[in-house]
N, C-alpha and C positions, 0 to 999 in steps of 0.2 A: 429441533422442533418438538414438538410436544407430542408426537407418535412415533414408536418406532414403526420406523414404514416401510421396511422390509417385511418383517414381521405381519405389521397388519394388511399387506398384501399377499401374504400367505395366506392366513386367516381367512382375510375375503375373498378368495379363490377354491379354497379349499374346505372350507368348514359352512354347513348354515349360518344365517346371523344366528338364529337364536344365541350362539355359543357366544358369539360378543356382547349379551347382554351378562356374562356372566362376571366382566371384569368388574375390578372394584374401580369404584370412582372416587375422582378429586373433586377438591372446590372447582368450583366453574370459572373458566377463564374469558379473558375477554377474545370475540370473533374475530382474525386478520380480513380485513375489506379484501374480497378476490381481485385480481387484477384481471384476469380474461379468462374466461368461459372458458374450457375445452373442448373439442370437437364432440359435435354426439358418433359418429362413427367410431370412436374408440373404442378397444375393448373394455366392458365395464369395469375389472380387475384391476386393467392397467389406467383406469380414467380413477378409478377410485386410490389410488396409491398416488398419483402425480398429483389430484387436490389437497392428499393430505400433506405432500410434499411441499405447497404450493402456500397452504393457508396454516402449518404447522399441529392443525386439528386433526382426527381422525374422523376421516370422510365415509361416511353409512349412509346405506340406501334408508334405514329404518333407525328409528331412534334406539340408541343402546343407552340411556340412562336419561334422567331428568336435566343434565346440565347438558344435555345436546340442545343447539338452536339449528334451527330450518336455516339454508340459505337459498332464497331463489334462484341465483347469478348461477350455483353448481348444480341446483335443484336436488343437492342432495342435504343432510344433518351433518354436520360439525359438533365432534366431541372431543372436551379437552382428552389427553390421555392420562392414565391411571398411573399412581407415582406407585413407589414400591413400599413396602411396609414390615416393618420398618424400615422408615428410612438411612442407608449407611452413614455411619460415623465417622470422625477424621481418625486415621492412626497415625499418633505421635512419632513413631520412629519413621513412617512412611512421608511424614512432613519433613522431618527433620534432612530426609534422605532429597529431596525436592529441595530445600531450602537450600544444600548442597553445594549443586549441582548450578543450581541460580545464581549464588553469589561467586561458585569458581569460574566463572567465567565462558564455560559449556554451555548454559542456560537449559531453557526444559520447552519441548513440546506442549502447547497445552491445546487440549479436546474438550470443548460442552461436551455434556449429559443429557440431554432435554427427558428423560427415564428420568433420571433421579434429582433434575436440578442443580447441577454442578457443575463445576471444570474440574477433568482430569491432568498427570502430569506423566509424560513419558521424556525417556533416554533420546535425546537427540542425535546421537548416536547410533544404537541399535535400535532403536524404536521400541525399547522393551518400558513397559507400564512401571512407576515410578511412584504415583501416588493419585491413587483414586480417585480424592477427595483433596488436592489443593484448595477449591473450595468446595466447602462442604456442602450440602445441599439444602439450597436456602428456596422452599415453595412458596416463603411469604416476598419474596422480589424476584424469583424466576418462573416463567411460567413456561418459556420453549428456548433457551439460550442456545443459540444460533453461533458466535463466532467471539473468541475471547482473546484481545492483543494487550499489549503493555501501552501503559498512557506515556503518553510525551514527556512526562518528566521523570518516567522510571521508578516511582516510587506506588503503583495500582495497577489492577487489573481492567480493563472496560471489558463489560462484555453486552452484546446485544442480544435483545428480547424480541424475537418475531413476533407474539404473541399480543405482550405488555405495551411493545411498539416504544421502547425505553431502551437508552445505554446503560446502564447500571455498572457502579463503580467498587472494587473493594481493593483491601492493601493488601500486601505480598502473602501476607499471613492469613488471607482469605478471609477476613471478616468486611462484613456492608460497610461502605459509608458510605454510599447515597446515589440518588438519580441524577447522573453526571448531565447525558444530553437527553432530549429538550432543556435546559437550564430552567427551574420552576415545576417538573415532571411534564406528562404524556399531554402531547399536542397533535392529535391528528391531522391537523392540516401541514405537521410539519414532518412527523415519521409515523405511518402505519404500516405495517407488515416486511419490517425490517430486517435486513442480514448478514453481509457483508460490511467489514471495517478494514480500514486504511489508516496511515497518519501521514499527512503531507510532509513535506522537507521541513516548515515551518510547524510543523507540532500541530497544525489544526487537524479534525477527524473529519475522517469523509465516510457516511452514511449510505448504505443501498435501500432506497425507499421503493416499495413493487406495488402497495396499495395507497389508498385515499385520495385526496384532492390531489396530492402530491406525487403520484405514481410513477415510478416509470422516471425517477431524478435519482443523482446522488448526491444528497444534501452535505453542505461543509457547517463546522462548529470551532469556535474558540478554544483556548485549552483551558477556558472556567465551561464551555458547553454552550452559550451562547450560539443562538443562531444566526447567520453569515450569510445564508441564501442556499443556492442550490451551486454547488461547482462545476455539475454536468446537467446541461439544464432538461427538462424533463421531455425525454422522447428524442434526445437530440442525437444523429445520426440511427432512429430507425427502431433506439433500444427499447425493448417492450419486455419488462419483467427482469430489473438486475439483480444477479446474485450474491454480485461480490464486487469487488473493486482492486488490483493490482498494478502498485507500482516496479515499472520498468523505468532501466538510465532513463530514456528521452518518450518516454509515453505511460496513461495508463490503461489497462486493459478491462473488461465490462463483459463478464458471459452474461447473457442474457435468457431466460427460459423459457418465452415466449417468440420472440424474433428467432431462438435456436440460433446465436451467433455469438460469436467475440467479437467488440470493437476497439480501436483504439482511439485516445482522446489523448488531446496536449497537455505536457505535462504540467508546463505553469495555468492555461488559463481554464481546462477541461473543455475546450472546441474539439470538435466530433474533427479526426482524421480521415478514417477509412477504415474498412471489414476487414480484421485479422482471418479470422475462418468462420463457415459454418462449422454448426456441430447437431448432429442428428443424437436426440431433439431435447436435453436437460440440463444444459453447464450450469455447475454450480460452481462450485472454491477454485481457482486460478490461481497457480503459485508458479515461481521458477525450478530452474533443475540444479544438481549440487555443481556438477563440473560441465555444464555449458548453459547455451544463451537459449536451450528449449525452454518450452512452457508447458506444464502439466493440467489438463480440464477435467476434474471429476466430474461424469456424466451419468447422470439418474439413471436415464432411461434412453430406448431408442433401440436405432441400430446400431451406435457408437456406444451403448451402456458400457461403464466400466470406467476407468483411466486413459484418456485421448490425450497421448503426446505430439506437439506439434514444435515445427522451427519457428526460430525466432521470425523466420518472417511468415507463417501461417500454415507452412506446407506438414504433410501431416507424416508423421512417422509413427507411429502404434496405438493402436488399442489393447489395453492389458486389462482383459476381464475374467478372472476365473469363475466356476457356474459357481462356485460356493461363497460370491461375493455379491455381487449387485449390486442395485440402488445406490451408485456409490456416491457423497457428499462431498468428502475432502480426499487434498493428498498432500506428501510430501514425499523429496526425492531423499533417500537416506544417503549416507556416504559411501556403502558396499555396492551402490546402483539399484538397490530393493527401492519397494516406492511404498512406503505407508500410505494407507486407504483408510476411510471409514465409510459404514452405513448406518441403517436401521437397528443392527444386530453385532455391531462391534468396529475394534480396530485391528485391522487386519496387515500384513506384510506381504504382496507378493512380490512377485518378478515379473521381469521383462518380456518374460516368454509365455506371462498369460496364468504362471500355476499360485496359489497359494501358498505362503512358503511357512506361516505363522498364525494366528489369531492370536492378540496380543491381550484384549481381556472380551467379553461374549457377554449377551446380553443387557448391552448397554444401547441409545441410540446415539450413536457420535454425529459430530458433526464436522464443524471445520478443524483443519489442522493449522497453527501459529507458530513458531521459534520465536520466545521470548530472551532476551538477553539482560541484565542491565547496563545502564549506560557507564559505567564505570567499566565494564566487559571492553568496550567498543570507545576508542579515543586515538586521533593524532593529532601534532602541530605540523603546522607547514612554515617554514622561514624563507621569506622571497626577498632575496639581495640583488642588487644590481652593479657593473662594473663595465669594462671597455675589453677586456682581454676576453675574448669565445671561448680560451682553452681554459677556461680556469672557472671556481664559485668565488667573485665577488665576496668579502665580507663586508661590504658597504652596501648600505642603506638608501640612503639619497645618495647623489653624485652631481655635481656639474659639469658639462662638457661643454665645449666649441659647437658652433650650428653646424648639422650635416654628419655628427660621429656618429658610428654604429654604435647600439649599448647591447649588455648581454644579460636577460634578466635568467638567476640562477632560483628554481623552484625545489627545494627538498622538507622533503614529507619523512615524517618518524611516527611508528606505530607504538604510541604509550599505551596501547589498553592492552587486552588478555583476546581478543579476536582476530584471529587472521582475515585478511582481505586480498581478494581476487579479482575484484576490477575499481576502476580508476576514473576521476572525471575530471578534469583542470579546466576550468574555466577563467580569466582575464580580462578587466572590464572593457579594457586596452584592446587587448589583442586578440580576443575573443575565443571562440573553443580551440582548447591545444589538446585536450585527451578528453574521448569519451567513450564510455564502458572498457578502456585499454587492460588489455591480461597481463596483470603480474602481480606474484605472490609475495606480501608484505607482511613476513610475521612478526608479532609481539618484539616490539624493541628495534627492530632493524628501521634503516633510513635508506633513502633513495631520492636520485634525483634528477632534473633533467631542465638543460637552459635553450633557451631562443633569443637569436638575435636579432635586432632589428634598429631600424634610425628612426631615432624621436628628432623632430623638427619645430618640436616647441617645448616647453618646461610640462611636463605628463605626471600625475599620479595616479598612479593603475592600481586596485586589489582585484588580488588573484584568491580563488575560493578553491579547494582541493578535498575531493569527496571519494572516501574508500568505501567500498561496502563490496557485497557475494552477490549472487545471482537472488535472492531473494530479500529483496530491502525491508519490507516491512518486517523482518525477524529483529528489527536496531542491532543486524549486526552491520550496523557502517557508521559514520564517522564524517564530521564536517571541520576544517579547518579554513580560514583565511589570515591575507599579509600583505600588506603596503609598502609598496617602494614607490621614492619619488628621482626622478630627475629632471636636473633643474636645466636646460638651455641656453647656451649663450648666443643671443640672436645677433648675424653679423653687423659690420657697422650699415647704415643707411640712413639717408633724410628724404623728408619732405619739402615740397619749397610747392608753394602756393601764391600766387597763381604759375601756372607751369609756364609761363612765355607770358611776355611785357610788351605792348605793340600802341601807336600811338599815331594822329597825324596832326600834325598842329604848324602854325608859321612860325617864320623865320627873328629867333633872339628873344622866341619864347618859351619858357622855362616850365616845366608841370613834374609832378610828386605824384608819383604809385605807388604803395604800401606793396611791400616783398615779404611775406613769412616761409621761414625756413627752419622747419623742426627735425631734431634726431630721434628717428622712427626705430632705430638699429641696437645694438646686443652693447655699444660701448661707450664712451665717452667720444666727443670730437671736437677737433681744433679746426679753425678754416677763416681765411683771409679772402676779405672779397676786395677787385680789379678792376679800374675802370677801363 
């Protein structure tokens, strides 16, 4: 967002305005449409930090500069925030060291800046800061960068604009190429005050729209940008004010900062499921955990403020807030169990037990956290043969058998990328789900595999589709393969004989012709002599 809003809840709690009329100012940005009001009973500190959290502007009782506009809906001023001056620069060796780390295979963390207009890159790994300025900061097409993933074809950055209400597109090397979604640039009836991104199993993006005509949807887009409609359609199941969007195996999840809840929605067609959890009272970024099926909800505000760990089915397992964090945005699970956080005021590392273990760089406003990968990172095949022996993998393809044989279709999966993977999805057009989210650890190079048997009773061609990925999919570290086996049926012998019985009354030494049709309905040839 376009304030640091930890910061400027300090400020507004603490200081006179006067002293926020001292900042410098930017060019004026354009106003995010409020989604809903806040209560007047709040305290004004904390009602002034959750607008500016809300509308990416910095929310004043009083105008602090000429590019503030009035909003009635908060009844308070909206100003964009003040970028830094000079603005930071790219260091080449610190590119180089990102550039790295991206193509080995590890990939990079990346954090908006909405401070300085950028995406930052850290160690996926340790969480330790990598490079500042992946991209650099660009104020003529960022104005609040919200949440930065990799495009479906691995070769760009999207990143969304709260602010601009734009996806905005650059290549690995951090330079602009263009207003990815709306296709044609900024369309408010199709994203106003935008945040959250996703990419479907199909490469389309999925959009958290919180303001305009369109409020309260999370819009989908083609992989030219192209708009597609709405995937969750707007208010469905309850949600009021999305933050984000995560995909899980069989669903995806919706914190919401108005309804104050997580929902879940189906994963092919986005139909509202049912309430994963409340969340007292700011979910923002939704990610998974490194070694299980929890889910992590960075939480602004509330009584849950901080990192709200919940189970895979809603039940709540920690809040990890230390006092010297707050306002938290994003999170990620690192692999030592620490959980990278971001705010207003940086990106931070704690632990589990609540303490601070790190601040990894300060005075930044971060926002969401992403694992990027390339797709070259993250690749298997799957080979699906079929045969009659259960003990064994088939090296046949198609097959023919006799009606009524068992066949034994054999499924193995070989991990060609540079990505380990930890859960598993088999599905069968045939035979329908055989693994989903199944735990097991598939590294680099190794195969594995696993058959079922069963009787085909007609001539079948089934594909089978086999999808590895971690506990957090939208980092592309997973992987889609599919494979066709046919078998072919021998349907036993049979006929037809039409009409099925011959019946007649007629007198005596007189003669009458029925037409008798007798066809081979059956799997083989047949010979047959008819008897008077």
């Amino acid at each position: 967002m376009k304030s640091n809003r930890l910061l400027s809840f300090l400020i507004i709690l603490l200081l006179p305005l006067a002293l926020l009329a001292l900042l410098a100012l930017a060019n004026p940005a354009g106003i995010a449409t409020a989604s809903e009001p806040l209560a007047d009973d709040t305290p004004e500190a904390t009602r002034l930090a959750q607008i500016s959290e809300e509308t990416g502007l910095i929310a004043s009782t009083a105008a602090i500069s000429a590019a503030c506009t009035y909003d009635s809906s908060y009844q308070v001023y909206l100003c964009p925030e003040p970028r830094p001056s000079p603005l930071p620069q790219r260091d080449p060796a610190a590119a180089a060291r990102a550039r790295q780390l991206l193509q080995g295979g590890s990939g990079l963390l990346i954090v908006p800046d909405s401070t300085a207009d950028r995406v930052m890159a850290f160690d996926p790994t340790t969480g330790d800061l990598v490079d500042a300025n992946f991209i650099p900061a660009d104020p003529t097409n960022l104005s609040t960068p919200k949440s930065a993933i990799l495009s479906a074809s691995g070769t760009a950055i999207l990143v969304s604009d709260q602010v601009d209400d734009v996806v905005q597109e650059y290549d690995l090397d951090g330079n602009f190429l263009g207003t990815f979604a709306p296709a044609g640039g900024p369309n408010p009836a199709i994203l106003d005050n935008i945040l959250g991104l996703a990419l479907r199993p199909n490469g389309n993006l999925l959009v958290t729209v919180t303001g305009g005509t369109n409020q309260d949807s999370v819009a989908e887009f083609d992989t030219a940008g192209n708009y597609l409609g709405n995937f969750i359609a707007i208010g469905a199941g309850g949600m009021d004010g999305p933050f984000d969007v995560y995909q899980r195996s069989a669903d995806w999840l919706v914190p919401s900062i108005n309804s104050d809840d997580v929902n879940r929605y189906d994963l092919t067609t986005g139909a509202f499921i049912a309430e994963l959890a409340l969340i007292n009272n700011f979910p923002e970024q939704a990610i998974g955990t490194f070694t299980s099926t929890n889910i992590l909800i960075a939480n602004f505000s509330g009584t849950q403020e901080g990192v709200v760990e919940l189970t895979a089915a809603g039940g709540l397992v920690g809040v990890y807030n230390p006092a010297a964090v707050g306002g938290n945005r994003g999170a990620y699970d690192l692999p030592n169990g620490n959980i990278l956080t971001t705010n207003g005021s940086g990106v931070h590392e704690i632990d589990r037990l609540g303490n601070l273990v790190e601040t990894k760089i300060g005075g930044v406003s971060a926002q969401y956290i992403e694992l990027i990968q390339p797709p070259s990172g993250a690749a298997i095949t799957l080979d699906k043969t079929v045969g009659a022996d259960p003990d064994v993998c088939a090296v046949t393809d198609p097959i023919t058998v006799p009606f009524g044989t068992d066949v034994t279709y054999c499924y193995e999966v070989t991990n060609t990328g540079l990505v380990t993977f930890t859960l598993h999805d088999l599905v069968d057009s045939e035979l329908g789900t055989i693994l989903n989210a199944f735990p097991y650890v598939l590294a680099p190079g190794a195969s594995a595999f696993l058959t079922q048997t069963t009787n085909i009773t007609q001539t079948t061609v089934n594909t089978a589709t086999w999808t590895a990925y971690n506990q957090i999919p939208r980092a592309l570290g997973f992987a889609t393969a599919s494979d066709t086996a046919t078998v072919n049926v021998i349907q036993p012998p049979d006929i037809d004989v039409n009409p099925s019985s011959l019946s007649s009354t007629q007198g005596v030494n007189v003669q009458t012709t029925q037409p008798l049709t007798i066809s081979n309905v059956g799997g083989s040839d047949l010979t047959w002599t008819i008897t008077e």
